[in-house]
C-alpha positions in Angstrom: 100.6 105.3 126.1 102.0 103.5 122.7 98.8 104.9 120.9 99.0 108.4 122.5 102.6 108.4 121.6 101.6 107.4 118.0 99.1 110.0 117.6 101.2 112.5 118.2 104.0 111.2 116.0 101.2 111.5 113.1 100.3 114.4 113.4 103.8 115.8 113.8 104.7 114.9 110.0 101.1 115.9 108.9 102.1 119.2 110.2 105.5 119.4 109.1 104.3 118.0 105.7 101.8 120.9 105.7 104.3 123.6 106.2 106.5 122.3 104.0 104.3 122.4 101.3 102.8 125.8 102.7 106.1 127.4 102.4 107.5 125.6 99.2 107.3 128.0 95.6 104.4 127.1 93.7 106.6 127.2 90.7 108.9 124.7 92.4 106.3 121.6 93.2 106.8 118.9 91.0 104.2 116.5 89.5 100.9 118.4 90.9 99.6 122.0 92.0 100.2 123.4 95.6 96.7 123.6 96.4 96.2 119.9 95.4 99.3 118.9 97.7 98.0 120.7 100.7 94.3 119.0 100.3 96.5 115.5 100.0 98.4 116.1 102.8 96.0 116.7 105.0 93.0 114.4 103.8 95.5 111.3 103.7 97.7 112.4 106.3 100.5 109.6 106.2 100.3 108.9 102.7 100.0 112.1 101.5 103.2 113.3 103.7 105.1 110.6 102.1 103.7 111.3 98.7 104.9 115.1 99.5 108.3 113.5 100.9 108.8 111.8 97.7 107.2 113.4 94.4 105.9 116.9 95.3 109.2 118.5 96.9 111.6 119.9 94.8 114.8 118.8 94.3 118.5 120.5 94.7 117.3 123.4 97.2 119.0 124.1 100.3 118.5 121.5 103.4 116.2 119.7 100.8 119.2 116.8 100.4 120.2 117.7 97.2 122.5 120.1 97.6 126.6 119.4 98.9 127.7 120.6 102.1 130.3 123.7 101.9 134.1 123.4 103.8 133.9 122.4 106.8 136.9 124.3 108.0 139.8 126.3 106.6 142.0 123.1 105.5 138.8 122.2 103.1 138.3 125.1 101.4 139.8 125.6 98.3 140.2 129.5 98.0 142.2 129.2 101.6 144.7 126.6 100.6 145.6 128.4 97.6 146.6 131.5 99.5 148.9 129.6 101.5 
């Protein structure tokens, strides 16, 4: 069951990996060419995913990490609390 359970983890990332690099702009990949991300990704599946993870994704785009969260509500945001 542990194994099964494994297995399926794996491949999970491999395919989330995958699509990420699938749907990421090939002017945006750091440190190699799309093509030669998918073929690492998917002929070293854990190490190439965290390869991916680490150098190939860009930085600063949205739900990538690097970008700040907005207000949360109307007490944060700035442009409210100066029309009170």
């Amino acid at each position: 069951m542990a194994r099964a359970i494994l297995t399926i983890a794996i491949v999970a990332f491999v395919a989330y990996c995958f699509v990420d690099v699938s749907r990421t702009d090939r002017n945006e990949v750091r440190n190699l060419p799309k093509l030669a991300w998918v073929v690492v990704t998917l002929v070293f599946p854990v190490v190439g995913g965290v390869a991916w993870l680490m150098a190939g994704r860009p930085k600063g785009q949205p739900g990538r990490g690097g970008q700040t969260r907005g207000p949360l509500g109307p007490d944060d945001d700035p442009d409210f609390l100066r029309g009170i």
